[in-house]
C-alpha positions as CSV (number, residue, x, y, z in Angstrom):
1,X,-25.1,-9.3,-6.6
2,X,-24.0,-6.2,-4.7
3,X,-25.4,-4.9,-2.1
4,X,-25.6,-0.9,-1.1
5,X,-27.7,0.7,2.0
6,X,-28.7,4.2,1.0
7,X,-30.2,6.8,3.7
8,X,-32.2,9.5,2.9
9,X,-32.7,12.9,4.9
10,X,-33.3,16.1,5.7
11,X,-34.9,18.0,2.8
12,X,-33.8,15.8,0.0
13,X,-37.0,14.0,1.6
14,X,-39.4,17.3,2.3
15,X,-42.3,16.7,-0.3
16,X,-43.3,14.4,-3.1
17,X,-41.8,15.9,-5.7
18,X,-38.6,15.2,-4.0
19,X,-39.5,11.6,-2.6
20,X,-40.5,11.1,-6.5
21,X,-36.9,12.2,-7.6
22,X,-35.2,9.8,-5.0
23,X,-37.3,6.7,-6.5
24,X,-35.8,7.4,-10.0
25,X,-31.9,7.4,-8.3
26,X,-32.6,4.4,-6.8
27,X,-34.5,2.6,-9.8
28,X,-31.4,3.4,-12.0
29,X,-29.5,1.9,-9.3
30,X,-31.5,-0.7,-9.2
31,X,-31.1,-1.3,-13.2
32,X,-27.6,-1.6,-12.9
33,X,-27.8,-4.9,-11.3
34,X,-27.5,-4.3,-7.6
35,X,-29.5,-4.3,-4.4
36,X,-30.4,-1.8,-2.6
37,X,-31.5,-1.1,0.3
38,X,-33.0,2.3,1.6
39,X,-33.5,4.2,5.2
40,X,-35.4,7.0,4.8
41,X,-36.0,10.5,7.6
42,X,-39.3,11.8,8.1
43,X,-40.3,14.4,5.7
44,X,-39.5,18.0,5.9
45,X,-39.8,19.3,9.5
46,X,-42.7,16.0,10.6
47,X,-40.9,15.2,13.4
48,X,-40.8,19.0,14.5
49,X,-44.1,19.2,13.8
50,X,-45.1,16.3,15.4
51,X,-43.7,17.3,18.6
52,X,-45.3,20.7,18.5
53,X,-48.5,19.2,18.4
54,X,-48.0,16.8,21.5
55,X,-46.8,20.4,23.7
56,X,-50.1,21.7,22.7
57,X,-51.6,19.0,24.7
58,X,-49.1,18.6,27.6
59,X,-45.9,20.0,28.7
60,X,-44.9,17.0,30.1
61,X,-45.6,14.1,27.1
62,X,-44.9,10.0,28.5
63,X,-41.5,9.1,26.3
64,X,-43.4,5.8,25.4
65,X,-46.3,8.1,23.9
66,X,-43.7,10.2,22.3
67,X,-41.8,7.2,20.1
68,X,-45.0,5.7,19.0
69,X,-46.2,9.6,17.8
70,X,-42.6,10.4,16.5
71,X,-42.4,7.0,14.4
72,X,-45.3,7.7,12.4
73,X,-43.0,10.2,10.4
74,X,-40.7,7.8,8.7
75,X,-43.6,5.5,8.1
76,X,-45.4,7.9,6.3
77,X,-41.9,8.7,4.1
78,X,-41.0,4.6,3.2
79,X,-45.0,4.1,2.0
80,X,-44.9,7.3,-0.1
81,X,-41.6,6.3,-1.6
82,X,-42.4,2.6,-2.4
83,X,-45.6,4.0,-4.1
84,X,-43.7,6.2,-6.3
85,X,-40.9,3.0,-6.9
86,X,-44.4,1.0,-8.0
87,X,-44.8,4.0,-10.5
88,X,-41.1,3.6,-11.5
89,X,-41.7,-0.2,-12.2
90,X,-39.6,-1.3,-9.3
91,X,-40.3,-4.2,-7.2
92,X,-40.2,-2.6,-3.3
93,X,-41.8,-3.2,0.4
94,X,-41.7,-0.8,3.3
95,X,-40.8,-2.3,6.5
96,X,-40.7,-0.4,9.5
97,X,-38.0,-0.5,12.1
98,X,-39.2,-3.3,14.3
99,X,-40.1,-5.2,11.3
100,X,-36.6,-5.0,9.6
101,X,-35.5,-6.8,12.8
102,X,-33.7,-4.0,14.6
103,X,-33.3,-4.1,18.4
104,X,-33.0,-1.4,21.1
105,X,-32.7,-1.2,24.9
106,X,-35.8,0.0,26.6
107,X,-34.5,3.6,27.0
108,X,-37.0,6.0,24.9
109,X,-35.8,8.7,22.9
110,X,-33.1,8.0,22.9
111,X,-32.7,4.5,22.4
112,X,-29.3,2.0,21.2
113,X,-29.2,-0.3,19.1
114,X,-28.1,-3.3,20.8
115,X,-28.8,-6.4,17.8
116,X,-30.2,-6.8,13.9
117,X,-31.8,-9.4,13.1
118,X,-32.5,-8.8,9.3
119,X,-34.4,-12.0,8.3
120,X,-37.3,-10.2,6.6
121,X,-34.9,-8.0,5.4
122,X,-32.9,-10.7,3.4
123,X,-36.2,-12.6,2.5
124,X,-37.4,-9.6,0.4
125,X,-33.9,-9.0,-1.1
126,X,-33.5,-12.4,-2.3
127,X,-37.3,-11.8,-4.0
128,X,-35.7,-9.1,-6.2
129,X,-37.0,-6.1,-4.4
130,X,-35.7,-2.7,-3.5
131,X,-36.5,-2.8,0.5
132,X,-38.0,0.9,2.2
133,X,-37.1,0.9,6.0
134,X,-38.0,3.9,8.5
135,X,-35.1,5.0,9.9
136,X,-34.4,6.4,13.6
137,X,-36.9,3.4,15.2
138,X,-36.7,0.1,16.4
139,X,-38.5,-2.3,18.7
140,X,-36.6,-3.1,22.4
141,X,-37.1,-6.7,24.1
142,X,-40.2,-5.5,25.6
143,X,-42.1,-4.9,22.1
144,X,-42.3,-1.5,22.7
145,X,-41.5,0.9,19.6
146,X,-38.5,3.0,20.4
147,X,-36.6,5.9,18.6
148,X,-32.8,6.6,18.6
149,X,-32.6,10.3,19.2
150,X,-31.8,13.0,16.4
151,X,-30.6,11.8,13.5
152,X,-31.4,7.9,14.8
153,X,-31.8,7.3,10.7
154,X,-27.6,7.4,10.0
155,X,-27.8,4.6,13.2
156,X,-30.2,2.7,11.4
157,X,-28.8,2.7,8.2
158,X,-25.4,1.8,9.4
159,X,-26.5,-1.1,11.5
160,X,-28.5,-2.6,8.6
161,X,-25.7,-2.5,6.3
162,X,-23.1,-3.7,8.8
163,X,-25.6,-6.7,9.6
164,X,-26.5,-7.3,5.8
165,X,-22.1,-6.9,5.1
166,X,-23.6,-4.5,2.7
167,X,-20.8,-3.4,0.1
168,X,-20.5,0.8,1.2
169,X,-23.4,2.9,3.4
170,X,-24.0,6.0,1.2
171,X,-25.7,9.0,3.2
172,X,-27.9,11.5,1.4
173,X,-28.9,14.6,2.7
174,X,-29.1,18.6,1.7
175,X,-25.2,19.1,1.5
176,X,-22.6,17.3,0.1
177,X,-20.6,16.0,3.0
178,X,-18.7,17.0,6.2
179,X,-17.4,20.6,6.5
180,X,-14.8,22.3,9.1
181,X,-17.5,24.0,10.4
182,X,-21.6,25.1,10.0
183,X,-21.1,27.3,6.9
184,X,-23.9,28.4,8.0
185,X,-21.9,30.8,10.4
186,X,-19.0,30.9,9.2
187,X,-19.3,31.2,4.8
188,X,-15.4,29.9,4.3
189,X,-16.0,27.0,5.9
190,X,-13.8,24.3,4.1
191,X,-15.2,20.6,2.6
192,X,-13.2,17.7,4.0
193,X,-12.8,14.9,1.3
194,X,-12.0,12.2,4.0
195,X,-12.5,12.1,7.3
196,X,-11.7,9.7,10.0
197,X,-14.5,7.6,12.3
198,X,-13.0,9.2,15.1
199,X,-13.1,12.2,14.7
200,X,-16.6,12.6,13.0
201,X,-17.3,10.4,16.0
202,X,-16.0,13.6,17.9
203,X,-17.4,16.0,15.5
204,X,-21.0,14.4,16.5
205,X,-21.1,13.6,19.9
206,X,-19.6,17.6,20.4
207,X,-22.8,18.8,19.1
208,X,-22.3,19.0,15.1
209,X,-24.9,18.0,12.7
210,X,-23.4,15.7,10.9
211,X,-23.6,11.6,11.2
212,X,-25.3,10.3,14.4
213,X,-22.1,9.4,16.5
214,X,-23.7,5.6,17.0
215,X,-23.9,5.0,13.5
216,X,-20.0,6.3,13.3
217,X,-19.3,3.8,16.0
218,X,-20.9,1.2,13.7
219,X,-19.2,1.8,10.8
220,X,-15.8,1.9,12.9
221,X,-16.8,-1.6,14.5
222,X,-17.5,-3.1,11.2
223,X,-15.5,-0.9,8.8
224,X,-17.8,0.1,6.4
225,X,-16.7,2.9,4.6
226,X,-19.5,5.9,4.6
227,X,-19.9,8.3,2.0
228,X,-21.9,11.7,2.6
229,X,-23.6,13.8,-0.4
230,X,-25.9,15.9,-1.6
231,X,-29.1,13.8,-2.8
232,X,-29.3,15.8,-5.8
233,X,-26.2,17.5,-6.8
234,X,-23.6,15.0,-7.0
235,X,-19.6,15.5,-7.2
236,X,-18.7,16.4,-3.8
237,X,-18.7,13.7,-1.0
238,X,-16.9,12.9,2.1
239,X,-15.3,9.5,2.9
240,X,-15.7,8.5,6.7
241,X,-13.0,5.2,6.8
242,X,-10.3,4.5,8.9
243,X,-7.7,7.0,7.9
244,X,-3.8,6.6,8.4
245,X,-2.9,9.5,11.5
246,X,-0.3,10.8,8.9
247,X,-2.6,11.8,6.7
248,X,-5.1,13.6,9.5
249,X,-2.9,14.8,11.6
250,X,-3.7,18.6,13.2
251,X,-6.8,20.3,14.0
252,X,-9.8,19.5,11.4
253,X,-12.9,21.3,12.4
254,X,-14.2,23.8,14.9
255,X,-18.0,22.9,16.3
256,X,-20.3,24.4,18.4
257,X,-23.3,22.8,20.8
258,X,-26.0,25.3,21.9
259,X,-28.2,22.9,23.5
260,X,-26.6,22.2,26.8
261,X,-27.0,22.9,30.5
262,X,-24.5,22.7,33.1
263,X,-25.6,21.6,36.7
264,X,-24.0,22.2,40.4
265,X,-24.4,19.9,43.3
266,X,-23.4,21.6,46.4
267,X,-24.1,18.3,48.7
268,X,-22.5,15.4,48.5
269,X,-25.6,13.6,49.9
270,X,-27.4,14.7,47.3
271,X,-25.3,13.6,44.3
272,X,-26.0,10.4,44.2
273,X,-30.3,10.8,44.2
274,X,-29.5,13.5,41.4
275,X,-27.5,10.8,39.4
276,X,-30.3,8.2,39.8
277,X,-32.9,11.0,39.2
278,X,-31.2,11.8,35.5
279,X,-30.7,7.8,35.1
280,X,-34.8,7.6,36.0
281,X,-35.7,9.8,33.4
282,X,-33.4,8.6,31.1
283,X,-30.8,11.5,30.8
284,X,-27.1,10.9,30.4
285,X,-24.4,12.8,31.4
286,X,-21.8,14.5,29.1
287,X,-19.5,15.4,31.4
288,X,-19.0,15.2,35.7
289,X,-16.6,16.6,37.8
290,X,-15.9,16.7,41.0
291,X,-14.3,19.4,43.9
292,X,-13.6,18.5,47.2
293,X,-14.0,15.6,49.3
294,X,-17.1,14.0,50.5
295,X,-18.6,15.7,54.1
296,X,-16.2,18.1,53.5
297,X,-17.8,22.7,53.1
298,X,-15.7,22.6,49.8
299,X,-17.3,19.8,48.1
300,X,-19.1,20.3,44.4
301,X,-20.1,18.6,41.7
302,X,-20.5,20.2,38.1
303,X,-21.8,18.3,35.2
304,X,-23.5,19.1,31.6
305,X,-26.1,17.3,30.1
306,X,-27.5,18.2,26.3
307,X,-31.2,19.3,26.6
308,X,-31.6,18.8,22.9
309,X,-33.8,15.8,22.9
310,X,-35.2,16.4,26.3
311,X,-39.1,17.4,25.7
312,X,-39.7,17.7,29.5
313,X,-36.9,19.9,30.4
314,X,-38.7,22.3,32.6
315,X,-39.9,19.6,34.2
316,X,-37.1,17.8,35.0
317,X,-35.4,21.3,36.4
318,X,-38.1,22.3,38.4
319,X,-37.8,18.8,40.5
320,X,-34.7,19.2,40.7
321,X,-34.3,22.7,42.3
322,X,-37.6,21.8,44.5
323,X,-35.6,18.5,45.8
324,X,-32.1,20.4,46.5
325,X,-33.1,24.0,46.7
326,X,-30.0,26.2,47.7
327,X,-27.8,23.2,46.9
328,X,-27.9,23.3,43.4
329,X,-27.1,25.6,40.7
330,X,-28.2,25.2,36.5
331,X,-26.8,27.2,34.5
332,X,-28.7,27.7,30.7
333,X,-26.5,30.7,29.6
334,X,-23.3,28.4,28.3
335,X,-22.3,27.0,25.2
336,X,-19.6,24.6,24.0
337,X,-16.7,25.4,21.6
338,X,-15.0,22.1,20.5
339,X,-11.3,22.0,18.6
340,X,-11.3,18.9,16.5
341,X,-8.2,17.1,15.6
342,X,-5.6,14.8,16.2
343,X,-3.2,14.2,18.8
344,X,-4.0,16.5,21.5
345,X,-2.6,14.5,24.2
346,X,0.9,14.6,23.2
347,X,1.6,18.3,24.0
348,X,-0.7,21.0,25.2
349,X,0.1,23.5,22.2
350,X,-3.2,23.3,20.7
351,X,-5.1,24.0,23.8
352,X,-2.4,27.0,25.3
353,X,-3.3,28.7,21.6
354,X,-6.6,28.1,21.7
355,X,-7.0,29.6,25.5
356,X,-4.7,32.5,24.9
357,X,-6.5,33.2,21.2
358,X,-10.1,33.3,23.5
359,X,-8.8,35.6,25.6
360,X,-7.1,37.9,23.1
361,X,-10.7,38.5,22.1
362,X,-12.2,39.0,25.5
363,X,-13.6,35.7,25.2
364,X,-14.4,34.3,28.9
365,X,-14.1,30.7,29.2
366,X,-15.8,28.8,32.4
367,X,-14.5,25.0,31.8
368,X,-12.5,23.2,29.8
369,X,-12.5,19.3,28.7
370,X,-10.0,17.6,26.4
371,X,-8.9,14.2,24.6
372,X,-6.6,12.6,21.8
373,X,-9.4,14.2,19.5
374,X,-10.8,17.1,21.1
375,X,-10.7,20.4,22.8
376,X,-14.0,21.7,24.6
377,X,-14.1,25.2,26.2
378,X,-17.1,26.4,27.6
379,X,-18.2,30.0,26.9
380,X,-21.1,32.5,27.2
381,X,-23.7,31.2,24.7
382,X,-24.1,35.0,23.2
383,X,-20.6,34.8,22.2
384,X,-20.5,31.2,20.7
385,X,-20.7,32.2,17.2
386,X,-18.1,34.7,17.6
387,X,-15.8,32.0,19.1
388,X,-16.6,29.9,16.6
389,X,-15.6,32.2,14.0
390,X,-12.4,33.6,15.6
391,X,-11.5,29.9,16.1
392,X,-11.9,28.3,12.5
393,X,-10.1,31.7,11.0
394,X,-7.0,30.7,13.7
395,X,-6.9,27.0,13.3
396,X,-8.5,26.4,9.3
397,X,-7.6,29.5,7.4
């Protein structure tokens, strides 16, 4: 019998009436012969919520408190939709992360996935039932509950049906699949059909909401084909496979991150207690770069880290200027502008266009980053959707 891994999230998950209308998709699924398994997101804005709730009580929450409070959310979600499978007539169990077998480091979170082990998983498919797992947890080889960061739930999804050699991983959410850009901003932004892992891989880890950039790197490692759409308005999708660079080659999407910080070092005895501070409080690094030589007036180090899952921010920058004091610098007032494409290594077109096109339009850029896939320049966070904008009309229209 076929298998399929279905994720549900976002606000196709927000209420009951809605978790009610995903339990008849899956029961006619279901009907048709083949097994499913589902991961489902916290409803509506839970783990917002959630996290609101734990600020009212401290500024500065432990991240081991935080997963077990944050993980409640999907729980609630897989019960509530086995319930209303049970009203459909469809055999189903809710498992939670650590249950379903899957595996993290110790990191909270922000946690990876580093094994599946879906014994129980199997156990209850082979007993003829639709199986409910809460997405964006798992369990690390302490036996602590962990979470994976924002949209954690792709990551689980994609593992499970990688370790299950599940037959496609279809991803369900308000829209129907990948676009250039947030059409949110920019209202002519264009649907892609297909996409390739890498560069939704790029797409994600420069700050678009779309897949979880570990569950991309999942699919890529196993090649499981992904398809994106709308829960409840089906026709348009995106296809995430491994596409030919013929058919992909160019720029494909403009995106934005907001949620960033970037951080000088102006002692070079101090950079490496700054980069086991971060590492303490378990904060990677997005980018580093470095100025100068070691002992030497000159030297600097710059580097950005994402603040978007990072409750205890203030925190962490207040130690931080208290421990170096003149010798460091953190800047909140940039953003990120990312070119997406294919190819940029092989000529510098694409970013001497990009560069010029910024400054046609009194665009100030203060750093720039590029691979094969991407093109990052920095600019004034007032100014990002402008840039965005002016960008995706340049490059898309």
């Amino acid at each position: 019998m076929p298998l399929i891994v279905q994720k549900y999230g976002g606000s196709s998950v927000a209420d009951v009436e809605r978790l009610k209308k995903i339990a008849s998709l899956i029961a006619n699924v279901k009907r048709q012969g083949i097994d499913v398994v589902v991961v489902v997101s916290a409803m509506g804005k839970t783990t917002n919520q959630l996290i609101e709730m734990a600020k009212t009580i401290s500024t500065d929450p432990p991240k081991r408190e935080m997963d077990m409070l944050l993980s409640t959310g999907e729980r609630t979600s897989m019960a509530l939709l086995c319930i209303a499978l049970h009203k459909e007539g469809i055999e189903s169990i809710s498992l939670t992360g650590s249950q379903a077998g899957i595996i993290t480091n110790d990191r909270h979170n922000d946690a990876r996935v580093i094994e599946v082990r879906p014994t129980r998983v199997i156990d209850e498919i082979e007993k003829g039932k639709v199986v409910v797992i809460g997405g964006f947890q798992g369990v690390s080889y302490k036996r602590d509950i962990t979470t994976l960061g924002r949209g954690g739930s792709d990551t689980s999804a994609v593992a499970l049906a990688a370790a299950l050699n599940a037959e496609r991983c279809e991803i369900y959410s308000d829209v129907d699949g990948v676009y250039t850009t947030d059409p949110n901003i920019v209202r002519d932004a264009k649907h892609l059909p297909e996409i390739s892992y890498q560069q939704l891989q790029e797409m994600s880890e420069a700050g678009a909401k779309v897949l979880n950039a570990q569950a991309v790197q999942f699919a890529k490692e196993a090649n499981i084909t992904l398809f994106a759409r709308d829960a409840f308005n089906p026709g348009k999708e995106t296809v995430i496979k491994d596409v030919s660079i013929n058919e992909i080659s160019g720029v494909r999407s403009v995106v934005y991150e907001k949620d960033i910080v970037r951080i000088y070092v102006h002692d070079a005895d101090k950079t490496d207690w700054v980069l086991q501070y971060l590492e303490e409080n378990q904060i990677p690094i997005k980018e580093f770069q470095v100025s100068g030589l070691a002992g030497d007036k000159g030297f600097r180090c710059a580097f950005i880290i994402s603040t978007n899952n990072l409750y205890e921010w203030e925190k962490i920058k207040e130690a931080l200027q208290e421990k170096l004091r003149d010798g460091i610098y953190i800047n909140e007032s940039l953003g990120a502008l990312s070119i997406i494409g294919e190819g940029f290594s092989k000529n510098n077109n694409a970013l001497i266009k990009t560069l010029k096109l910024l400054n046609s339009n009194s665009i100030n850029y203060y750093g720039v980053n590029t691979t094969s896939f991407r093109i990052s320049v920095l600019v004034e966070k007032n100014l990002l959707n402008q840039a965005l904008t002016i960008c995706h009309n340049f490059w898309l229209n």
